[in-house]
N, C-alpha and C positions, 0 to 999 in steps of 0.2 A: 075080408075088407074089399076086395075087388067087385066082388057080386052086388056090394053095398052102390057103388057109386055111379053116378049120373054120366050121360055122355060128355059133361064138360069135366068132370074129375076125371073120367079116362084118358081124355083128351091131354090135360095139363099132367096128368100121372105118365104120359108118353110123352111127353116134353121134359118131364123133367129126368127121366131116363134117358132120355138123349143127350141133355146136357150135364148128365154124370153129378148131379148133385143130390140125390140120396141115399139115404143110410144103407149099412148092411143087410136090413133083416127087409128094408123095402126097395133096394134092388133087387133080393134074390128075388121076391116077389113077382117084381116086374117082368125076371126075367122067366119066370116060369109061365107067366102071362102070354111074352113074346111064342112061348113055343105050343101053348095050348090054343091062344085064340092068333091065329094069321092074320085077322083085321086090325087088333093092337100092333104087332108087330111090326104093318106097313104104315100103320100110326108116328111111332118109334123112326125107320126109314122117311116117313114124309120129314118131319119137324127137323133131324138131321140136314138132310138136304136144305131144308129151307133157313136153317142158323147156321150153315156154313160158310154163309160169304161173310158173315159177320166174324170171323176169324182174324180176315184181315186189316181189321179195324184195329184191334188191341196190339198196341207197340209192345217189341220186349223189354222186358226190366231181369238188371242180373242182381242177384244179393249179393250183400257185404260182404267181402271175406272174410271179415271178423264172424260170420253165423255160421258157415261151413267150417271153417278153421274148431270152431268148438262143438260143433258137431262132429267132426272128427276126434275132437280129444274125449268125447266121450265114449266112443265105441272103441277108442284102445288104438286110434290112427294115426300117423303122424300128418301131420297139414298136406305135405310136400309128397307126399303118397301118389302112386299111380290111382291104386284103391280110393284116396279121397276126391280126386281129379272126376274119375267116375260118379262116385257120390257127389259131388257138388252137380256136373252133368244132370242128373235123373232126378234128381231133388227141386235143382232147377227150373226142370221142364215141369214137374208136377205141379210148382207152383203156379210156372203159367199158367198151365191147364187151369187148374182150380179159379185160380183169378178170370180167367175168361166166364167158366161156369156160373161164377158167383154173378159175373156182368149179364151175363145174360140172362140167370134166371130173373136178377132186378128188371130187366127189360120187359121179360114176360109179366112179372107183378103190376112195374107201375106203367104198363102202354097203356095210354089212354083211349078211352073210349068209340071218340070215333076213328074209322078209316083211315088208313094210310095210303092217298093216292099215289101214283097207282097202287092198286091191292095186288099183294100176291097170291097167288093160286097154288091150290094141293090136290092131286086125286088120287084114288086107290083103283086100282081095273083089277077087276076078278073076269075069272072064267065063267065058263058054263054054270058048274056048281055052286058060283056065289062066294067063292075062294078064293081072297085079293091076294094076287103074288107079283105084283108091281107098282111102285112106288110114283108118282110125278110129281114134282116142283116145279112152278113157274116163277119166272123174275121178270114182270113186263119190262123193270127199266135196262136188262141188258135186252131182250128178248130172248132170253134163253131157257130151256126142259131140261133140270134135272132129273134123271132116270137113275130108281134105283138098280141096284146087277141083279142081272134075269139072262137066264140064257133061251132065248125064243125061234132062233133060226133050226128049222130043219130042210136037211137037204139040203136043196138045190134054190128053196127058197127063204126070201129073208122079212123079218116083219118090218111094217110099214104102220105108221103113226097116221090119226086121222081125225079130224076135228069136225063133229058133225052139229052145226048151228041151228037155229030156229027154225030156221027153211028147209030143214034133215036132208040138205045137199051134204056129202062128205068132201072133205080137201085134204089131201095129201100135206101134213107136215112134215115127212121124210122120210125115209132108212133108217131103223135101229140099228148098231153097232154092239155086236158084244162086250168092247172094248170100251168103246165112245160112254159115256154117261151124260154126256150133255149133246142136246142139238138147239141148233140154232135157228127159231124158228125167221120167214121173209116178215120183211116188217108188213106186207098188204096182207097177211093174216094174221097179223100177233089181235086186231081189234077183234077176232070173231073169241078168243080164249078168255069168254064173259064166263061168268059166275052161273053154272046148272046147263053149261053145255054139256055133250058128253066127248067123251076121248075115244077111242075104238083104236085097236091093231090087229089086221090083219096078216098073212102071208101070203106074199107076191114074188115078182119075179124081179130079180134087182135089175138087170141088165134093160129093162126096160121104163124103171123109174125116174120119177114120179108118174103116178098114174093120177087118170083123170077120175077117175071111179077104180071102188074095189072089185075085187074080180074073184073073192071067196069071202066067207064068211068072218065074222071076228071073232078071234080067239080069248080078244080080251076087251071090255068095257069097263066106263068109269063117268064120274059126273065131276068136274072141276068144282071147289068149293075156294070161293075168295074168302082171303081173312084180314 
């Protein structure tokens, strides 16, 4: 099935892997996807990141206790059970889950056609070999880079984000943190993070950042793509 489909089915087949809404025999799928092509994968990691803040949109709702309560009396529980407490807990939370999945996959059906200004931004940066193993999210309206986890510091030096525009000057957008997943980029460079610039990260020296220019090579490139 996978070989069959177009970059827009893989696209939406890694969205919808992220929001946990298919079946058993087409998540295994996906996930076997995940571990054979590295490009889906960071497919999977961008979409995540970028339907994450939509989390905090959906309010919680608890069920009835009449639904747990007989949900307990069918597995042999008594209501008032530590054991059912638990179950109402986990069952609970499933549902949200699931109810959010269901919100969001609606969102990706019916978004309409045109743009969403500002648009948000996704890119993959591979290495040398052509091998994406980092993830980016952009949110113009906070100015903020989701990063997926990578661990990139070696030594004594640390990587350093870099937004190279039309004019192929690079500017420093920060310090990666192994820790950190997000940066915050200055609002007098959030306008250069257009649509087919590209991203680049180097290793530098921290104690001396931001630099004005890189001062080694990039270990990792990428092309921003608005959606």
């Amino acid at each position: 099935m996978t070989e069959e489909m177009t970059p827009e089915d893989r696209d939406l087949f890694a969205a919808e892997l992220a929001l946990g809404v298919l079946g058993a025999e087409e998540r295994a799928a996906a996930l076997r996807l995940c571990l054979s092509d590295p490009a889906f994968g960071a497919a999977v990691e961008a979409w995540s990141l970028r339907l994450s803040p939509l989390l905090d949109t959906v309010p919680p709702a608890d069920a009835p206790a009449r639904t747990w309560n007989a949900v307990a009396a069918r597995i042999g529980l008594p209501a008032n059970n530590a054991a059912a407490r638990h179950l109402r807990l986990w069952r609970g939370s499933a549902l949200f889950l699931a109810t959010i999945a269901a919100g969001l996959a609606l969102f990706i059906v019916v978004r309409p056609p045109t743009p969403v200004s500002p648009a948000s931004g996704i890119s993959q940066l591979a290495n040398t070999q052509g091998v994406a193993t980092l993830a980016v999210a952009y949110d113009p309206q906070q100015g903020v880079l989701r990063i997926s986890p990578a661990s990139l510091s070696t030594g004594q030096k640390s990587p350093e984000l870099w937004v190279i525009p039309a004019d192929g000057k690079p500017r420093s957008l920060g310090l990666l943190n192994d820790e950190e997943r997000t940066l915050r980029i200055a609002p007098d460079l959030r306008s250069l993070l257009q649509d087919g610039v590209t991203l680049a990260i180097t290793l530098e020296d921290p104690a001396s950042a931001p630099h004005d220019a890189p001062t080694s090579t990039p270990i990792l490139t990428g092309k921003i793509t608005l959606l």
